[in-house]
Predicted model as a PDB file, atoms N, CA, C, CB and O in Angstrom, pLDDT in the B-factor column:
MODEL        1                                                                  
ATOM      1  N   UNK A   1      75.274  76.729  84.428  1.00 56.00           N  
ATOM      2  CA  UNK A   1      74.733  77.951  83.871  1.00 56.00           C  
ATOM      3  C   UNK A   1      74.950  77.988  82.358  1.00 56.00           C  
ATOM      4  CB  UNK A   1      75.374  79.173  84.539  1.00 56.00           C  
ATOM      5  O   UNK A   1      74.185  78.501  81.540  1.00 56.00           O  
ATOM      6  N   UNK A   2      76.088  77.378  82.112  1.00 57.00           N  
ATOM      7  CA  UNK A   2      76.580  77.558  80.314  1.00 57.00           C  
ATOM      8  C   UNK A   2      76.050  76.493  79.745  1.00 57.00           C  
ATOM      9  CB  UNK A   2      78.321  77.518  79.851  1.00 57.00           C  
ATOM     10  O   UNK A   2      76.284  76.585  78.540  1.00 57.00           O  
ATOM     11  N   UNK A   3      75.132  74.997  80.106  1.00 60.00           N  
ATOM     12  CA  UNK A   3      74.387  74.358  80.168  1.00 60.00           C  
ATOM     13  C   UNK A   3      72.924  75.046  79.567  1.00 60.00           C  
ATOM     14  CB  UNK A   3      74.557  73.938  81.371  1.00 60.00           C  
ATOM     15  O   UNK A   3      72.366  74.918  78.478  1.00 60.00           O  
ATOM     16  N   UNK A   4      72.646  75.672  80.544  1.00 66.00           N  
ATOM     17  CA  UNK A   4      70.954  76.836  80.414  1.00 66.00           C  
ATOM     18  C   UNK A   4      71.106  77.303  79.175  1.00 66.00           C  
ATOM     19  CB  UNK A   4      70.716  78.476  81.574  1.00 66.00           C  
ATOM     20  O   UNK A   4      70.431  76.980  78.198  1.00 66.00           O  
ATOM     21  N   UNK A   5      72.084  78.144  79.213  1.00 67.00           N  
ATOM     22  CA  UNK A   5      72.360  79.173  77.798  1.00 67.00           C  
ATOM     23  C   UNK A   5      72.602  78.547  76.555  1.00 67.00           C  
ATOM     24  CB  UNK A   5      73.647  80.094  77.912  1.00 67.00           C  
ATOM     25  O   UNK A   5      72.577  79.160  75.488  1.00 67.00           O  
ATOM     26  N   UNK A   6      72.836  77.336  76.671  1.00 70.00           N  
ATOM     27  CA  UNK A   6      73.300  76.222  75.437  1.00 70.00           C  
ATOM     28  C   UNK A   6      71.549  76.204  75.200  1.00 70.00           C  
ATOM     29  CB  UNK A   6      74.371  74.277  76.005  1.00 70.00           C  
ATOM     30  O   UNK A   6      70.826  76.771  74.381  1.00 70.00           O  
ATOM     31  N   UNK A   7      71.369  75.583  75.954  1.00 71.00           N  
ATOM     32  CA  UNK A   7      69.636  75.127  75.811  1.00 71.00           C  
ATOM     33  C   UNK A   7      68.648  76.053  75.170  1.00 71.00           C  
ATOM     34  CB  UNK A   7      68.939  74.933  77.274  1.00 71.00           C  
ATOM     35  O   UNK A   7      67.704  75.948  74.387  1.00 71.00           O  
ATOM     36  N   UNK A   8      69.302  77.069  75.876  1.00 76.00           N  
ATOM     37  CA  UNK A   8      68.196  78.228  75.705  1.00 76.00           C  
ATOM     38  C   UNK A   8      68.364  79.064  74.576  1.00 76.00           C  
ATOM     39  CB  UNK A   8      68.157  79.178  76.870  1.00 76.00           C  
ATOM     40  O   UNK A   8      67.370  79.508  74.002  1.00 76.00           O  
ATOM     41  N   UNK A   9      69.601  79.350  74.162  1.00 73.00           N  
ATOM     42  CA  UNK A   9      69.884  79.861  72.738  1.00 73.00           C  
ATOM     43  C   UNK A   9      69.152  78.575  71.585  1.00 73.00           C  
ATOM     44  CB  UNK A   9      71.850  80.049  72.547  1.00 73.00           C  
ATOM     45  O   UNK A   9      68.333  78.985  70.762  1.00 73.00           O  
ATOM     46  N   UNK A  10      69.427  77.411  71.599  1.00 71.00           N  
ATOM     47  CA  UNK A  10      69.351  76.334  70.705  1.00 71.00           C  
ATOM     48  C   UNK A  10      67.188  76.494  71.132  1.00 71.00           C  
ATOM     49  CB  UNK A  10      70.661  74.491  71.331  1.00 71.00           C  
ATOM     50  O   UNK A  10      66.580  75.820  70.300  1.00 71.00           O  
ATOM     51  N   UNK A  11      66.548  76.954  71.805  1.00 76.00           N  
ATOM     52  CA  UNK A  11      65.129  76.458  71.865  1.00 76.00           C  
ATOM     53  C   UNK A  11      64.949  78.012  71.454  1.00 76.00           C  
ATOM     54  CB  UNK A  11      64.356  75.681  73.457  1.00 76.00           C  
ATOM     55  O   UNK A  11      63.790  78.288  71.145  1.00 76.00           O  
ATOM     56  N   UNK A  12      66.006  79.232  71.383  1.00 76.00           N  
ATOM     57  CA  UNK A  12      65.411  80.276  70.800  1.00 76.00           C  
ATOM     58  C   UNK A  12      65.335  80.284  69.321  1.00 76.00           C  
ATOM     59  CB  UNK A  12      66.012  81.351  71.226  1.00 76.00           C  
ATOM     60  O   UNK A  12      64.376  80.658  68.646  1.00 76.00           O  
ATOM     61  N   UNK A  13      66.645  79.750  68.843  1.00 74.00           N  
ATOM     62  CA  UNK A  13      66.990  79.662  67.499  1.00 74.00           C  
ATOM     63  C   UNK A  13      65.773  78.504  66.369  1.00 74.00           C  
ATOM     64  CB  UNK A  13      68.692  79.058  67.642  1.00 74.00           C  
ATOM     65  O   UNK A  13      65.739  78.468  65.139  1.00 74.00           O  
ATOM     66  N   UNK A  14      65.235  77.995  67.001  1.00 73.00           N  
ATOM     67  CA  UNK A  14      63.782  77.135  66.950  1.00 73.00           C  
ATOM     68  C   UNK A  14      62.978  77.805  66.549  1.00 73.00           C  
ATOM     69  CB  UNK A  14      63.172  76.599  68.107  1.00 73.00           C  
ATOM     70  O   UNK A  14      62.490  77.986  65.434  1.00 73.00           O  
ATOM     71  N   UNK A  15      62.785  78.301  67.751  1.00 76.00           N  
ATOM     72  CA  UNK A  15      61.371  79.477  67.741  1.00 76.00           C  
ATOM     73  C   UNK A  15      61.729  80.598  66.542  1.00 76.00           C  
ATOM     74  CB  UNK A  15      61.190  80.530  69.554  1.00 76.00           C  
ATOM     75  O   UNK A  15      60.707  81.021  66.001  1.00 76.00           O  
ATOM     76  N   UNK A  16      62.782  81.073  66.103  1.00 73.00           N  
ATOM     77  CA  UNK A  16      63.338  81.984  65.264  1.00 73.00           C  
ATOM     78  C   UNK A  16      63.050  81.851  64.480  1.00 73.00           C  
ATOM     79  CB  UNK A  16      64.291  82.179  65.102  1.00 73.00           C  
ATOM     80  O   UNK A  16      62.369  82.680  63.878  1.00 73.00           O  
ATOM     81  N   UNK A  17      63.491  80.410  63.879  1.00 68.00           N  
ATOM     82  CA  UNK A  17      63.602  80.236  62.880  1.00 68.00           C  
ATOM     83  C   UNK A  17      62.291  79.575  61.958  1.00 68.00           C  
ATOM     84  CB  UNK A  17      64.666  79.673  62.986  1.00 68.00           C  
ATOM     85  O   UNK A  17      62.664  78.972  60.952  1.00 68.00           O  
ATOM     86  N   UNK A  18      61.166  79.610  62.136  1.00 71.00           N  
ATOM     87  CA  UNK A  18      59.924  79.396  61.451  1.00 71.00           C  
ATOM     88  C   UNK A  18      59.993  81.035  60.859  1.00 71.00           C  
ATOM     89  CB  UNK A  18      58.453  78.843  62.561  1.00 71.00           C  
ATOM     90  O   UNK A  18      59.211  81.248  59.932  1.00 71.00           O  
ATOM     91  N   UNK A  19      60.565  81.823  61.155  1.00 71.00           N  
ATOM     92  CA  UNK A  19      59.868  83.060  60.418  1.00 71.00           C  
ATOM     93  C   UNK A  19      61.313  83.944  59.385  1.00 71.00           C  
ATOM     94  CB  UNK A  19      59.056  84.325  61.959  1.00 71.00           C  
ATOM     95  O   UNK A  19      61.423  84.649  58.382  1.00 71.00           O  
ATOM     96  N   UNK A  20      62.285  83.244  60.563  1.00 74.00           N  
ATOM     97  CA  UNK A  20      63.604  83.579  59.696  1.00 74.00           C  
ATOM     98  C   UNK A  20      64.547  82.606  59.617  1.00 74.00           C  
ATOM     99  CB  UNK A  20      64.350  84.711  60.180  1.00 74.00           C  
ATOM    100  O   UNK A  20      65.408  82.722  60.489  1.00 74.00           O  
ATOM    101  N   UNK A  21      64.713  81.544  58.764  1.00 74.00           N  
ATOM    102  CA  UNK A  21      65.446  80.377  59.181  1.00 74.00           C  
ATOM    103  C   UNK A  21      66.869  80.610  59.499  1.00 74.00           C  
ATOM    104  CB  UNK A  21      65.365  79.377  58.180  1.00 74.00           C  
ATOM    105  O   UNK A  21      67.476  79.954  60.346  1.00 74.00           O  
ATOM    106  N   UNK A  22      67.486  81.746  58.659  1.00 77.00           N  
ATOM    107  CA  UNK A  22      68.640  81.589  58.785  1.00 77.00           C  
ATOM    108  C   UNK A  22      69.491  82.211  60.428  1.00 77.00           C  
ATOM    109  CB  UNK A  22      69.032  82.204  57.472  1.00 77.00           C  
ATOM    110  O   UNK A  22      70.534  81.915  61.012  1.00 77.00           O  
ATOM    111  N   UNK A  23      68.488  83.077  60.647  1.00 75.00           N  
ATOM    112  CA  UNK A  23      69.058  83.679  62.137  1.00 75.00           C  
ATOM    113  C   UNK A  23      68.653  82.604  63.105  1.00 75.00           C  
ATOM    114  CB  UNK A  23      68.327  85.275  62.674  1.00 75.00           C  
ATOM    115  O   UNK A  23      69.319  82.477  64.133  1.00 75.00           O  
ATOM    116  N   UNK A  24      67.534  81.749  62.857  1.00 72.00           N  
ATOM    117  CA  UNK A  24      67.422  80.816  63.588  1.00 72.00           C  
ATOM    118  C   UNK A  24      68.447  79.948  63.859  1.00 72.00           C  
ATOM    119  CB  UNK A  24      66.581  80.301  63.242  1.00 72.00           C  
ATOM    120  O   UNK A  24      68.777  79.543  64.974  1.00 72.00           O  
ATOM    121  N   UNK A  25      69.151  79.561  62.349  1.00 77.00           N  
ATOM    122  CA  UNK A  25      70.085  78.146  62.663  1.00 77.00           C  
ATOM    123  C   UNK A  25      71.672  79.383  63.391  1.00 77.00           C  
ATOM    124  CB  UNK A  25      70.585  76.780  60.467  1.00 77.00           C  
ATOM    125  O   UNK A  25      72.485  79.131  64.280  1.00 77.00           O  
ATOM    126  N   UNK A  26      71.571  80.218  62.814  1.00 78.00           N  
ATOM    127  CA  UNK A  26      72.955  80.826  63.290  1.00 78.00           C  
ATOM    128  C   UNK A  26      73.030  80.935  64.921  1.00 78.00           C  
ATOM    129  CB  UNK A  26      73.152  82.405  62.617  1.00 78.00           C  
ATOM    130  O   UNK A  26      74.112  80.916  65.507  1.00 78.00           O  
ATOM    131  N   UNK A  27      71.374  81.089  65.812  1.00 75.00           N  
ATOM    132  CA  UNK A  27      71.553  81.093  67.489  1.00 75.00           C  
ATOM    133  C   UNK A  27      71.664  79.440  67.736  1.00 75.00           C  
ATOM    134  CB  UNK A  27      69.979  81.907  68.481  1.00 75.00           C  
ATOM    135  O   UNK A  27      72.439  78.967  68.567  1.00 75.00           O  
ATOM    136  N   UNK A  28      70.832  78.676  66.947  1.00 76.00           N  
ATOM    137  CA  UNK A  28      70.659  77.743  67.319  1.00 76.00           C  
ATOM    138  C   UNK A  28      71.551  76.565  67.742  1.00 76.00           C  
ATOM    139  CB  UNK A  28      70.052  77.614  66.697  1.00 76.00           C  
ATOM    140  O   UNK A  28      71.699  75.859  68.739  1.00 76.00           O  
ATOM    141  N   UNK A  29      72.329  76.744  65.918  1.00 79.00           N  
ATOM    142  CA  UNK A  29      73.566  75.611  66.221  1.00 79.00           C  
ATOM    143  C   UNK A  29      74.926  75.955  66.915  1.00 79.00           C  
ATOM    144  CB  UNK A  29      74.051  75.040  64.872  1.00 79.00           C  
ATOM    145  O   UNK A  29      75.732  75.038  66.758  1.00 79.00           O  
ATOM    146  N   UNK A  30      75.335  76.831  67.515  1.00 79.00           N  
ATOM    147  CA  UNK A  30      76.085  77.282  68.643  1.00 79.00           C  
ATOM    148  C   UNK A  30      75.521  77.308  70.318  1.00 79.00           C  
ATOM    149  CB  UNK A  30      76.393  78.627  68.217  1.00 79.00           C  
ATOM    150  O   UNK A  30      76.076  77.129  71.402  1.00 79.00           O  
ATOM    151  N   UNK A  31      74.420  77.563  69.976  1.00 76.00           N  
ATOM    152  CA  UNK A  31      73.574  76.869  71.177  1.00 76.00           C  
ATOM    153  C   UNK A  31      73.727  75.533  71.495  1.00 76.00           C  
ATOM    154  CB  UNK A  31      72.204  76.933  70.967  1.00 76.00           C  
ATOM    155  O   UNK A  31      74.044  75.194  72.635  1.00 76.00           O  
ATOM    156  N   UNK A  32      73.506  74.627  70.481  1.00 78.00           N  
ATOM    157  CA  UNK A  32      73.529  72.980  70.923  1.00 78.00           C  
ATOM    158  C   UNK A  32      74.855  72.806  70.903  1.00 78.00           C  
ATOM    159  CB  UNK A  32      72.760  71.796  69.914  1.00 78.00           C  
ATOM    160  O   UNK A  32      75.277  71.764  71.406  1.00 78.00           O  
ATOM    161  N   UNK A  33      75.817  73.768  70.327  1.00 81.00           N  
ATOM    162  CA  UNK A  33      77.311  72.943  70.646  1.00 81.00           C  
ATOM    163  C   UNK A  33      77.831  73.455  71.938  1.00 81.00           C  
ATOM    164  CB  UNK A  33      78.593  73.226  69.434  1.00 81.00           C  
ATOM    165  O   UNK A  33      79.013  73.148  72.087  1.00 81.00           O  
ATOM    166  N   UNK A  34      77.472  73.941  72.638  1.00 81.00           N  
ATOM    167  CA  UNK A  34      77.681  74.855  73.681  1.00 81.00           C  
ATOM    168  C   UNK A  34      77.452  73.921  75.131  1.00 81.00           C  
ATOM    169  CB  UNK A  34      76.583  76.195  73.481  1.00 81.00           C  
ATOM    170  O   UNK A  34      78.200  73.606  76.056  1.00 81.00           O  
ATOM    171  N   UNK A  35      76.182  73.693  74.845  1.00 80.00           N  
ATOM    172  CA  UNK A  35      75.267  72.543  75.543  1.00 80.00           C  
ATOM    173  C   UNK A  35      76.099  71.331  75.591  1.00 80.00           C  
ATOM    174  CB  UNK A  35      73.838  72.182  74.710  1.00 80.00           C  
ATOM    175  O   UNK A  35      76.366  70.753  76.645  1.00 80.00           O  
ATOM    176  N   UNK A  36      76.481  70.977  74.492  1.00 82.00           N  
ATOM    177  CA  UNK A  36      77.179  69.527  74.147  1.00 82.00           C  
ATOM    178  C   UNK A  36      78.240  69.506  75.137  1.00 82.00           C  
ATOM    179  CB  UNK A  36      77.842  69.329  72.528  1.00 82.00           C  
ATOM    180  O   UNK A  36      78.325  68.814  76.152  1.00 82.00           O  
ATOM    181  N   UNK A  37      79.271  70.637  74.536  1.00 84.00           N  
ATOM    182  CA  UNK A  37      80.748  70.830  75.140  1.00 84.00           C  
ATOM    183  C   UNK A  37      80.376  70.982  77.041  1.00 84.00           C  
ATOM    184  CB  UNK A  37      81.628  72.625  74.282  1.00 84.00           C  
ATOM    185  O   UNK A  37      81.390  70.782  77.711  1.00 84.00           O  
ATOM    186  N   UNK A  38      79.467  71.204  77.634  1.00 83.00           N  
ATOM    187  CA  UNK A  38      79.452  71.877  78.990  1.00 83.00           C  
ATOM    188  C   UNK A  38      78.735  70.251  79.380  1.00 83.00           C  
ATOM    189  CB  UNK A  38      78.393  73.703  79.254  1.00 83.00           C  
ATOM    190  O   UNK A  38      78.285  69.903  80.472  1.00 83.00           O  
ATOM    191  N   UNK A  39      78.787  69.682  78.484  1.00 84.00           N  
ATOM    192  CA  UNK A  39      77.768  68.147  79.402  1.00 84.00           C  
ATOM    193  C   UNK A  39      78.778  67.619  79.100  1.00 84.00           C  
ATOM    194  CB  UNK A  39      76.091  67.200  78.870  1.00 84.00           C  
ATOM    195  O   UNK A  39      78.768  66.611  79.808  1.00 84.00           O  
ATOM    196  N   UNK A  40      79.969  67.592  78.330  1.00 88.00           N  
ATOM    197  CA  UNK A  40      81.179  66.595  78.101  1.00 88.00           C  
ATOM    198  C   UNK A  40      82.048  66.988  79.444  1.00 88.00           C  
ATOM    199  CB  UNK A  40      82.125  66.881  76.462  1.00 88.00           C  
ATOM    200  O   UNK A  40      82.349  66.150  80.295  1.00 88.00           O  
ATOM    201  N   UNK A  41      82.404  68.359  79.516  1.00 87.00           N  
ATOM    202  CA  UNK A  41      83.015  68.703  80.607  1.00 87.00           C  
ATOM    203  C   UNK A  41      82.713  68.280  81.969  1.00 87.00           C  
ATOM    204  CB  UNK A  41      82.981  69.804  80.581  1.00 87.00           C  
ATOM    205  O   UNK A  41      83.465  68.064  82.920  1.00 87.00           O  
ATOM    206  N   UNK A  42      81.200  68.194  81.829  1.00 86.00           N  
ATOM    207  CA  UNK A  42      80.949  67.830  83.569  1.00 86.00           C  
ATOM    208  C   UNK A  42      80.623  66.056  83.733  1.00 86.00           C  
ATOM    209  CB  UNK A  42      79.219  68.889  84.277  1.00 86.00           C  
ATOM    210  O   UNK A  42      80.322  65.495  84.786  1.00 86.00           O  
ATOM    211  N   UNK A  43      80.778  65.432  82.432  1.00 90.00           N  
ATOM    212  CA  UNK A  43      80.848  64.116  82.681  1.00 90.00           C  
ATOM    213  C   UNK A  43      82.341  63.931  82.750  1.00 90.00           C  
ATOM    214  CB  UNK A  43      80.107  63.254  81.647  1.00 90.00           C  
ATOM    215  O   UNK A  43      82.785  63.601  83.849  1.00 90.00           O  
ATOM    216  N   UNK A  44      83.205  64.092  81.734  1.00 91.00           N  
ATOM    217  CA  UNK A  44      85.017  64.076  82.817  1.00 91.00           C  
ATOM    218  C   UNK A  44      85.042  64.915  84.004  1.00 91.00           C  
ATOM    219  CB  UNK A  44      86.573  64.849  81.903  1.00 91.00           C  
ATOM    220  O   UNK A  44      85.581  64.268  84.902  1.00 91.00           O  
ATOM    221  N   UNK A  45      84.655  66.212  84.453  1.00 89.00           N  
ATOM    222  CA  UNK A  45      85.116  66.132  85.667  1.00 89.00           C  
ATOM    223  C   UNK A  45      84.727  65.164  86.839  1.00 89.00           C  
ATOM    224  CB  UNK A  45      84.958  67.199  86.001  1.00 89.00           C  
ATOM    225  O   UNK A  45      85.394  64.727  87.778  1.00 89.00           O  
ATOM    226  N   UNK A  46      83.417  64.980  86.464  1.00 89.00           N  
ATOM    227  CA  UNK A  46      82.989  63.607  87.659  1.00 89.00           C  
ATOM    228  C   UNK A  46      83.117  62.984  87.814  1.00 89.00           C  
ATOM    229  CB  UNK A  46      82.368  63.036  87.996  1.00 89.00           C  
ATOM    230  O   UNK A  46      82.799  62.464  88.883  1.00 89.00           O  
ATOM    231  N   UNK A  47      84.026  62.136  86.401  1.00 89.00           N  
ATOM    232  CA  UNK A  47      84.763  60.804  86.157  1.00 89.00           C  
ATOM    233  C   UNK A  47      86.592  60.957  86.764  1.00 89.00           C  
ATOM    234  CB  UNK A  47      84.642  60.485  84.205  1.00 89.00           C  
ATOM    235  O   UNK A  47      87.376  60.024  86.938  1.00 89.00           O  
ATOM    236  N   UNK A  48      86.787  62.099  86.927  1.00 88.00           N  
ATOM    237  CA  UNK A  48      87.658  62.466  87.518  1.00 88.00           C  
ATOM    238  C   UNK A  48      87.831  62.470  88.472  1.00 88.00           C  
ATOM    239  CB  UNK A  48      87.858  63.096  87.372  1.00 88.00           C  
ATOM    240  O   UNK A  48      88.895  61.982  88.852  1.00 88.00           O  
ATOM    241  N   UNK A  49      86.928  63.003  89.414  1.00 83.00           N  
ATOM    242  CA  UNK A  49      86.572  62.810  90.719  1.00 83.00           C  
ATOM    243  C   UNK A  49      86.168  61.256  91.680  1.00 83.00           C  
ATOM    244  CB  UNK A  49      85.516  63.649  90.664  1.00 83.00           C  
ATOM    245  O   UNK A  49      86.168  61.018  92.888  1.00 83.00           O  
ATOM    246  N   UNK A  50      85.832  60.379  90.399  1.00 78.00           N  
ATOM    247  CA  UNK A  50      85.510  59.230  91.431  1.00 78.00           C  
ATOM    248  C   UNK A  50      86.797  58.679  91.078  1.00 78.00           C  
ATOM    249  CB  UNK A  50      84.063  58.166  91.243  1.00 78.00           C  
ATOM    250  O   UNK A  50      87.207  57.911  91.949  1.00 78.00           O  
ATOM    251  N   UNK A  51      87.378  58.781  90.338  1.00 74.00           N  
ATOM    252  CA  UNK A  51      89.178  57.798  90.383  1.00 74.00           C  
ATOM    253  C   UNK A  51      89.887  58.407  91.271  1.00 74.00           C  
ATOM    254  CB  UNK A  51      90.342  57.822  88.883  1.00 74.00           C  
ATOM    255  O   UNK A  51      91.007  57.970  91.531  1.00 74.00           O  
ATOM    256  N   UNK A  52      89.350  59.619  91.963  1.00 63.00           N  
ATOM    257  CA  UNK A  52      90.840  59.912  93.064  1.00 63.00           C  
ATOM    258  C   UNK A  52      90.816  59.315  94.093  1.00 63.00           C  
ATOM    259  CB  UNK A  52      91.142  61.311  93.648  1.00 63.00           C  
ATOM    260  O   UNK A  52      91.742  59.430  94.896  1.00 63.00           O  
TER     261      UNK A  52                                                      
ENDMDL                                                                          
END                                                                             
């Protein structure tokens, strides 16, 4: 779900930002780090899971 919201803030902050750049990059780039951090998490937990 915190995956979606990464995505989806970062493809709003896009769309934003052709008309206002700066509110754009402010949803945007917390959006993609959001995204980042929740795909790091679920690649160690799964890597976690196959060593037990």
């Amino acid at each position: 779900m915190l995956i979606y919201g990464g995505l989806f803030a970062r493809v709003l902050g896009i769309a934003t930002g052709r008309s206002e750049p700066a509110i754009g990059w402010a949803i945007a780039v917390p959006g993609a780090g959001l995204a980042a951090v929740d795909f790091v998490l679920i690649y160690v937990r799964s890597r976690l899971k196959d060593s037990s």
